[in-house]
C-alpha positions in Angstrom: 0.0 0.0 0.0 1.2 3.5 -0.5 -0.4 6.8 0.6 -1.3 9.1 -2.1 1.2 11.5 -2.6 0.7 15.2 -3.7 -0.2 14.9 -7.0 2.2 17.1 -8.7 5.4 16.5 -11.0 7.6 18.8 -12.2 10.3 18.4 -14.5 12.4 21.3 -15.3 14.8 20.3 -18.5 16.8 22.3 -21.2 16.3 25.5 -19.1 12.2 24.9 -19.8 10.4 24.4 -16.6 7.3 22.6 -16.5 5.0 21.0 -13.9 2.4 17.8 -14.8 -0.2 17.1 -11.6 -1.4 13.4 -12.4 -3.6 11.6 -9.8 -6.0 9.3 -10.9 -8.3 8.7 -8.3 -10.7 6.8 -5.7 -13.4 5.5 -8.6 -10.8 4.9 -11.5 -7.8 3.6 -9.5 0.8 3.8 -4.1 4.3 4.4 -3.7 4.8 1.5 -2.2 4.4 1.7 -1.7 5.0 0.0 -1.5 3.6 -0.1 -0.9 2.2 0.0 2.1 2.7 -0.3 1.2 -0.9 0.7 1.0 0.6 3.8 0.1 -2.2 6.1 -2.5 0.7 6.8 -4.0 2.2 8.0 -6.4 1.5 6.5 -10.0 -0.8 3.8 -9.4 0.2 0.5 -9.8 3.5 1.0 -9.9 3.1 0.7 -6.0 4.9 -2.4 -5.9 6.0 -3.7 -9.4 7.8 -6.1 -7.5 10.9 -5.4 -7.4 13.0 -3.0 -8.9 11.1 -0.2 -8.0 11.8 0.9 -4.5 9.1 0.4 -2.1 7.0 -1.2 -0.5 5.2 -2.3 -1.9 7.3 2.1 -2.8 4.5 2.0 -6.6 5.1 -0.4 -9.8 3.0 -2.6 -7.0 5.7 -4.4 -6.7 5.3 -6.1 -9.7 8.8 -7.4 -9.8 10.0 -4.6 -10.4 12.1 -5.2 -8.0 10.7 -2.9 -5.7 9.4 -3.2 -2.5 7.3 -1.6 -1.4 5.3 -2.0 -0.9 4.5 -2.3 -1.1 1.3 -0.8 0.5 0.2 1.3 -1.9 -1.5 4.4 -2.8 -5.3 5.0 -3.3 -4.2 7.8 -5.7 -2.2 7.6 -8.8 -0.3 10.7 -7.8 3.0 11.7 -9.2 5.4 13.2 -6.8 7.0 16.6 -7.0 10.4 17.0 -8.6 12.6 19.8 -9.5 15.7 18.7 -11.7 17.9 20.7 -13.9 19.4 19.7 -17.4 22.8 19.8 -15.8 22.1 16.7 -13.4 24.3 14.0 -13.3 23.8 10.7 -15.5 23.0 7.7 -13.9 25.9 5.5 -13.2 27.0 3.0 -14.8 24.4 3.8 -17.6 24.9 3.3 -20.8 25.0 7.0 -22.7 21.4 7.5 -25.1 24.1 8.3 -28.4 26.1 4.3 -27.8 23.1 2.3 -26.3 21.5 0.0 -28.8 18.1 -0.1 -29.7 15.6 -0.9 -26.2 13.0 -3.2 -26.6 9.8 -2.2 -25.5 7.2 -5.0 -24.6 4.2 -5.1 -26.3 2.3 -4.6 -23.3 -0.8 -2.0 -22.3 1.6 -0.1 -20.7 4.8 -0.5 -23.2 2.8 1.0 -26.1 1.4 4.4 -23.9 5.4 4.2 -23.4 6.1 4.2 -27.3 3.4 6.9 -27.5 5.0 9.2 -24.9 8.3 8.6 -26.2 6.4 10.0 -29.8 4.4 12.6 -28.4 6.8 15.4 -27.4 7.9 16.1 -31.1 4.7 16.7 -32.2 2.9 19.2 -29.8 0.8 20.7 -29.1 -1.1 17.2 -29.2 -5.2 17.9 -29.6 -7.6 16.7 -27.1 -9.0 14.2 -28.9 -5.8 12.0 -29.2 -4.6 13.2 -25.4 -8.4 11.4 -24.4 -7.4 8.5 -26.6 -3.6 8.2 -24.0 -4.8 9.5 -20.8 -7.7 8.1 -18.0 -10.5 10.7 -17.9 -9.6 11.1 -14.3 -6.0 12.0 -15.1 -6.8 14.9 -17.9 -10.0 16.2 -14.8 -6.7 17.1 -12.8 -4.1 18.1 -15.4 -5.9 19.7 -18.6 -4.6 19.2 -21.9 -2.4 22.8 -21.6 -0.1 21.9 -18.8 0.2 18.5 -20.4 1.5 20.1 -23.4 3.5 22.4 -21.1 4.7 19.0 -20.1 5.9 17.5 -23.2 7.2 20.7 -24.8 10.0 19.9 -21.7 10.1 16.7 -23.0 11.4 17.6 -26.4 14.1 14.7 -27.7 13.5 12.4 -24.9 15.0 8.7 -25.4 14.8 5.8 -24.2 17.8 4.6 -22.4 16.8 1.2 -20.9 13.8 -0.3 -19.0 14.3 -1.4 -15.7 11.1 -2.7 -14.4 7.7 -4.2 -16.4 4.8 -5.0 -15.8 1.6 -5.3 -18.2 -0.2 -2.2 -16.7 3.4 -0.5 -15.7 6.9 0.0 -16.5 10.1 1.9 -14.7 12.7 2.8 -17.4 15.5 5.1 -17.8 15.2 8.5 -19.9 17.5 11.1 -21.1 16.3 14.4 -21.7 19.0 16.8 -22.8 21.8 16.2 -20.4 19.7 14.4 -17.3 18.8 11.1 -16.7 16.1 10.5 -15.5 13.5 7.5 -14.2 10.1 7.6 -15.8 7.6 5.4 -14.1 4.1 5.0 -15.9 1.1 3.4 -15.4 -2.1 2.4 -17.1 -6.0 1.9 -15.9 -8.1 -1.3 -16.8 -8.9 0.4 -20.2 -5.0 0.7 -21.1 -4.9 4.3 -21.0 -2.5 6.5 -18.8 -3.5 6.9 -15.3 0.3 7.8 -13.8 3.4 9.2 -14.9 6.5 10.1 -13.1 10.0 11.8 -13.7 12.5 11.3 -11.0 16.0 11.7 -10.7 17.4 8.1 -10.1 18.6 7.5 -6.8 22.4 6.1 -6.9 22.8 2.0 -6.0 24.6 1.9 -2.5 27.4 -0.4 -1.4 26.4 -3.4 0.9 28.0 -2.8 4.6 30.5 -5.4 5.3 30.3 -5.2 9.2 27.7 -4.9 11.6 29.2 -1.5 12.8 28.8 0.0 9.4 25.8 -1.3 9.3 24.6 0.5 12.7 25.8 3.8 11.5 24.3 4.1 8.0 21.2 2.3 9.0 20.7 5.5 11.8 20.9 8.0 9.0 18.1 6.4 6.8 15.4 8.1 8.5 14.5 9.8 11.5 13.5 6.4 13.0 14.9 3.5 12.3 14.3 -0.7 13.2 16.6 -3.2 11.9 16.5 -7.2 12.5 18.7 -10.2 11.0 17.8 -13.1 12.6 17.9 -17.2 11.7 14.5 -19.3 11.9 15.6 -21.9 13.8 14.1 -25.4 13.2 11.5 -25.2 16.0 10.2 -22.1 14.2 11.5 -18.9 16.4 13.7 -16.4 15.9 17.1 -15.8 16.6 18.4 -12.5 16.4 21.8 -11.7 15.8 22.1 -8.1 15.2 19.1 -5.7 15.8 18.4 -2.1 15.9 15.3 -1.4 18.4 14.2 -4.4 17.0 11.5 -4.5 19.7 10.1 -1.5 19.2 6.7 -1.6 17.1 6.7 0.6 13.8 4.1 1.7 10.7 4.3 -1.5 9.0 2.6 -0.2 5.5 1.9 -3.1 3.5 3.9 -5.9 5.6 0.3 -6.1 7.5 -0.3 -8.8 4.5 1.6 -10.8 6.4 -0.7 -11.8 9.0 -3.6 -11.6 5.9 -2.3 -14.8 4.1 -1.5 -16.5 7.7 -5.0 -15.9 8.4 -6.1 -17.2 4.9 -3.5 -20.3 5.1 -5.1 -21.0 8.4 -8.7 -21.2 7.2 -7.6 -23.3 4.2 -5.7 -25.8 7.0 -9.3 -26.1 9.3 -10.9 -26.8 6.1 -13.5 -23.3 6.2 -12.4 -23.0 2.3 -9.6 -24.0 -0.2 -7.4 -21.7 -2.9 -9.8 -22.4 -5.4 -12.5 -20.3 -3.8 -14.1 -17.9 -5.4 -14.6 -14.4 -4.0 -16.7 -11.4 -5.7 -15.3 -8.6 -5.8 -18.3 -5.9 -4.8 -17.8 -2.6 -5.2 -18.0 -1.7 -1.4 -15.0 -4.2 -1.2 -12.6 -2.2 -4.1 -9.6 -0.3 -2.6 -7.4 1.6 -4.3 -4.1 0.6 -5.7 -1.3 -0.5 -5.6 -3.1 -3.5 -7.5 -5.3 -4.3 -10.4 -7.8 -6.0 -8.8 -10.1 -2.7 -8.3 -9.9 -2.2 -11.9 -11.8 -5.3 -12.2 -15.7 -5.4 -13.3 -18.0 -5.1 -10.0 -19.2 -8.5 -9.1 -16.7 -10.5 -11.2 -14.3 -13.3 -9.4 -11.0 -13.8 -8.3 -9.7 -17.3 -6.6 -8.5 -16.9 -3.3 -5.0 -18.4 -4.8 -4.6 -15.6 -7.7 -5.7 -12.9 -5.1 -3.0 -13.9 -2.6 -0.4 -14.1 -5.1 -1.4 -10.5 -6.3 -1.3 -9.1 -2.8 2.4 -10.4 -2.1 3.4 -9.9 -6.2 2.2 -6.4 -6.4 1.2 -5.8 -2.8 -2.9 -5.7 -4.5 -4.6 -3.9 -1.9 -8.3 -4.5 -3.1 -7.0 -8.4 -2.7 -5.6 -7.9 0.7 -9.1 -6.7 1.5 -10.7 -9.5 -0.1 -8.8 -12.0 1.5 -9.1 -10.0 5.0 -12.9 -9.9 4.4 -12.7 -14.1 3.9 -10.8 -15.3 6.5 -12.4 -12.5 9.0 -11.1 -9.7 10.6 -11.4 -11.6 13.6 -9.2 -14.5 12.2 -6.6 -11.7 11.0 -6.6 -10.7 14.6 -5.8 -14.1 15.5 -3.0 -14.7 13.3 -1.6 -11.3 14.8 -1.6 -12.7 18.5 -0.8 -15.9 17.6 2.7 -14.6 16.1 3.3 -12.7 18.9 2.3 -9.3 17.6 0.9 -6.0 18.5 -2.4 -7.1 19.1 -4.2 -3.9 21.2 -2.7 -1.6 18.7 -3.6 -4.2 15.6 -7.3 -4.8 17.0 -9.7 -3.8 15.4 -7.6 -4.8 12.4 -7.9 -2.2 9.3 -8.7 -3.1 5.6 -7.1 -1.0 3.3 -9.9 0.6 2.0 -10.4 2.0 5.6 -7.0 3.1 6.2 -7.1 5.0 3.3 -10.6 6.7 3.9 -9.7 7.4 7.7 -6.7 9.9 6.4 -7.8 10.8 2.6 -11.7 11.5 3.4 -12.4 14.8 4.9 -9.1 14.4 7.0 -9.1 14.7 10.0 -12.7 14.3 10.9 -13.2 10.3 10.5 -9.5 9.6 11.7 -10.7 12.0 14.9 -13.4 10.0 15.3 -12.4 6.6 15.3 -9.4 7.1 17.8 -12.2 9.1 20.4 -13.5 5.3 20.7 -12.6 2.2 22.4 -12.2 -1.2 20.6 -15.4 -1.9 20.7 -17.0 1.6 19.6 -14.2 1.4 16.7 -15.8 -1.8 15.4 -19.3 -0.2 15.4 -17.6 3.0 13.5 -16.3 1.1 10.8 -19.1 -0.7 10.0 -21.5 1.8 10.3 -19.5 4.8 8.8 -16.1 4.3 7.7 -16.6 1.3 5.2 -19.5 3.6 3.6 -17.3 6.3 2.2 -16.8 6.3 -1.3 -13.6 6.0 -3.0 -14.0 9.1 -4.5 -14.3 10.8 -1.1 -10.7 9.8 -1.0 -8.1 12.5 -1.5 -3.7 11.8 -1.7 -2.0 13.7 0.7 1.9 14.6 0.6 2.9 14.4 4.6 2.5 11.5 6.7 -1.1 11.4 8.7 -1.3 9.5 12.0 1.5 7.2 11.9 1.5 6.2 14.9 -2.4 6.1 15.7 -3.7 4.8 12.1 -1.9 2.1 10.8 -0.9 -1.4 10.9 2.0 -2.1 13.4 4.6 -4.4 14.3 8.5 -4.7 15.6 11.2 -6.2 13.3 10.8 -9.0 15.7 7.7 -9.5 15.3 8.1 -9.4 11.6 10.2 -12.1 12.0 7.8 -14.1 14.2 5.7 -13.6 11.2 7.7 -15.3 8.5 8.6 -18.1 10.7 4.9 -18.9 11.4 4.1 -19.0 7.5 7.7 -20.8 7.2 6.0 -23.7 9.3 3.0 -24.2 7.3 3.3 -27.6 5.6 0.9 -26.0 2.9 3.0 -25.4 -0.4 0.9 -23.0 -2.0 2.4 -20.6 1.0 6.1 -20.9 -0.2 4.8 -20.3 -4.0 3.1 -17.4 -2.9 5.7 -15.8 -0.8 8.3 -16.4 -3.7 6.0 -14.5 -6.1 8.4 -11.8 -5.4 12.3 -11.4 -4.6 11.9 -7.6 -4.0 14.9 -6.5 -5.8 17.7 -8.1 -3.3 19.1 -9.4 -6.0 21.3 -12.3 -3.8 23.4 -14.9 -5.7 20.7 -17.9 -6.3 23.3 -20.6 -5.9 23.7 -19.1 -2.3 20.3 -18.4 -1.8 18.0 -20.7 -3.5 14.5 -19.3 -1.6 14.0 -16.3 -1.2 10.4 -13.9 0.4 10.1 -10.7 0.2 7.5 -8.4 1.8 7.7 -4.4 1.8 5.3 -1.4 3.0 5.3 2.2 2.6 3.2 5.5 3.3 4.2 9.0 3.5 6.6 8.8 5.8 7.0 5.1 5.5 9.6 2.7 3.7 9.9 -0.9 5.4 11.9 -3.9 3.4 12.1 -7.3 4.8 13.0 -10.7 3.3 13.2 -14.1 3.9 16.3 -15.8 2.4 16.9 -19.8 3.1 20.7 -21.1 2.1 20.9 -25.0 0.2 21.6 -26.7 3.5 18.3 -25.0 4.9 19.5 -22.4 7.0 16.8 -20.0 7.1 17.2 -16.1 7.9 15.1 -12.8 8.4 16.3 -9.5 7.8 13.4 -6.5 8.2 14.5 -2.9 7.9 12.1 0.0 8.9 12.4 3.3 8.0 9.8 6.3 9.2 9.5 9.8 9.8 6.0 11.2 11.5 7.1 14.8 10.8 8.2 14.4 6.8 8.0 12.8 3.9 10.8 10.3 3.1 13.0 10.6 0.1 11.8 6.8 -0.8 14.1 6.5 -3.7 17.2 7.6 -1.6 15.7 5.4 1.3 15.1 2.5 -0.8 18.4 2.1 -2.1 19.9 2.1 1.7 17.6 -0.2 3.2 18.0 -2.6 0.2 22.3 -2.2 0.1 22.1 -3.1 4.4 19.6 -5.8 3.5 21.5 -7.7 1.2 25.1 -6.8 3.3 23.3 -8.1 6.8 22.7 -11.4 4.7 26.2 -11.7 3.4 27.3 -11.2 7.3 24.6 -13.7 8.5 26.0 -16.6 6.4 29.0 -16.3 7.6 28.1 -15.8 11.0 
């Protein structure tokens, strides 16, 4: 999940500044984004493509795109905010536009917007008819067809320099406009058309620490508050932690809540209540915003338990979290929670993602107000009665991070840990199949680490990473890294590329521990 950003981009190149607003919202459609990971985020789907796109699921849903995060993701498509100027440095190690050969682009909903785009900015101004034919209706009611123009006539002699992350409804790549580099991430609705697009200036790959102590001192500049675990599952299923930063101390989780979700669901399947191939509806009044596909689904059609579970770990598919939550029970979910060990008082009653999203991005702060005036009991009655009836168009992004310590999902690397172990012990295989659905852009040597998890969750303010990784003899480890800030806005790309660097170097020093 991701929560929606400020829906605003601007991109200022050859000397031209311009500015493009995108955020498709509530009734058409983060980053993690990540994604939590239900993060409203910034360009739709792209919360999450998997895992090259920083977290959580934090937009391309995690896809694979190798990025996290997400993983939670945002109920608005909303492009971020950027400022860059043509004399920005390249990306490293990036080919130059004038040597690179030719990029293939797939021939996907989303790679031919791409070849369109890539068209587009030597031919403006573009007429309204052809920018309806590109762009969602919701995405042209926020940014009319001027300031997309503006837009392009900034974008004059883009090229592609290499895609980095793809999915059918969105793709990451590499640009170069004049002298910059930057990272375009774009997304498409249901229909195929536009819903997000985003310039950023790429953040650069960091080295992985090679001792605990570097470790420990880079991790504590990530972000104002900071949680780090790496820990081995030992055979009787707990955790053994060998290096920790407050690992103890409960955090914003953002989309790593799914966790307990398919626990929940596995659980059901193992007393029998229903099996993967299940069928669920998907209502109307149970549609959540992305990250995910699954709202841009016809009302009343069906998803299989299976495909939605794989969705909400693949591309951190809020609407399926919500569908699975809704399953199992939110009871059940609950139970999965103190079962692990987990924050139960603060996870109880446990949110859908749908709800988190209207408590902070419907008339905010008058719902959120609400709900936290009431005891457990009183919040269950509130939900029912008046949260889950907002509509998804009451649902606005927002750019700083809302109650991130009173609305949310939470839990402590530890108990992150707890979590992974529990749905390491299910003798169920359909578990491992859908944890591996997504390495989240870790990127460790296969022959060292054959099995490999990955969950992620961001917000505003939020950016969590935290994988699973098992070795051929079947040494099992955990590594979670948290980063968040109540008072601002993380730099996620920046953020992302730390937490991933210490990820990868804390599993390097756990091997050879």
């Amino acid at each position: 999940m991701s929560s929606p950003s400020k829906p605003a981009l601007a991109v200022a190149v050859t000397a031209v500044a311009v500015s493009l607003t995108a955020c498709a919202t509530g009734t058409t459609t983060s980053r993690p984004p990540g994604a939590a990971a239900n993060r409203p985020a910034a360009v739709t789907s792209l919360s999450g493509v998997t895992a090259n796109w920083p977290a959580g699921d934090t937009s391309l849903s995690r896809v694979a795109a190798n990025r996290p995060a997400g993983d939670t993701s945002s109920p608005v498509t909303a492009v971020s905010a950027l400022t860059v100027s043509a004399a920005g440095r390249n990306v490293p190690n990036t080919p130059s536009a004038t040597t690179a050969p030719p990029v293939e682009i797939p021939s996907t909903p989303a790679g031919q917007q791409l070849r369109w785009l890539l068209d587009a900015p030597a031919r403006v101004p573009i007429g309204q008819a052809e920018l309806a034919e590109h762009f969602a209706p919701a995405f042209l009611e926020q940014v009319p067809a001027d300031k997309v123009n503006e837009t392009l006539t900034g974008l004059r002699g883009i090229q592609l320099q290499k895609i980095i992350g793809a999915a059918p409804t969105a793709l990451i790549a590499y640009v170069v406009v004049g002298a910059q580099t930057l990272k375009l991430t774009l997304s498409v609705d249901a229909t195929g058309k536009i819903n997000g697009v985003r310039f950023t200036e790429p953040a650069t790959p960091q080295p992985s620490p090679t001792s605990w102590d570097e470790l420990d001192r880079r991790a504590r500049k990530a972000a104002a508050r900071v949680g780090f675990l790496a820990a081995e599952v030992k055979r009787d299923g707990t955790c053994r932690p060998v290096h920790a930063i407050a690992g103890g101390q409960a955090r914003p989780l953002g989309s790593m809540f799914k966790l307990y979700v398919l626990g929940a669901v596995a659980k059901k399947i193992e007393q029998g209540r229903f099996s993967w191939d299940t069928a669920m509806t998907i209502k109307p009044e149970l549609k959540s915003l992305p990250s995910g596909e699954l709202q841009d689904r016809p009302d009343n059609s069906q998803v299989s338990v299976l495909e939605a579970a794989k969705m909400m770990i693949a591309i951190s598919d809020n609407t399926g979290a919500d569908l699975l939550l809704h399953q199992a029970g939110r009871t059940a979910v609950e139970g999965r929670v103190r079962a692990w060990h987990g924050q139960v008082k603060r996870n109880t009653p446990f949110l859908t993602t749908r709800e988190l999203f209207a408590l902070k991005g419907a008339d905010y702060p008058r719902y959120s107000k609400e709900f936290l005036s009431r005891d457990t009991a009183g919040r269950r009655d509130y939900l029912s009665a008046v949260v889950d009836k907002l509509p998804r168009s009451s649902i606005r992004a927002w750019a700083e991070p809302r109650e991130l310590d009173t609305v949310e999902w939470f839990g402590s690397p530890a108990d992150i840990c707890r979590a992974y172990a529990g749905l390491a012990k299910s003798r169920d295989k359909r578990v491992g199949e859908i944890m591996s659905q997504n390495p989240g852009g870790i990127q460790l040597p296969a022959k060292e680490w054959p099995t490999v998890w990955y969950k992620g969750g961001s917000e505003q303010g939020v950016l969590d990473l935290s994988y699973l990784a098992r070795t051929p003899s079947g040494r099992t480890f955990v590594v979670t890294a948290m980063a968040s800030d109540p008072a601002a806005a993380l730099k996620e790309d920046q953020v992302y590329e730390e937490l991933i660097a210490l990820s990868r170097g804390a599993f390097a020093l756990l091997k050879s521990s």
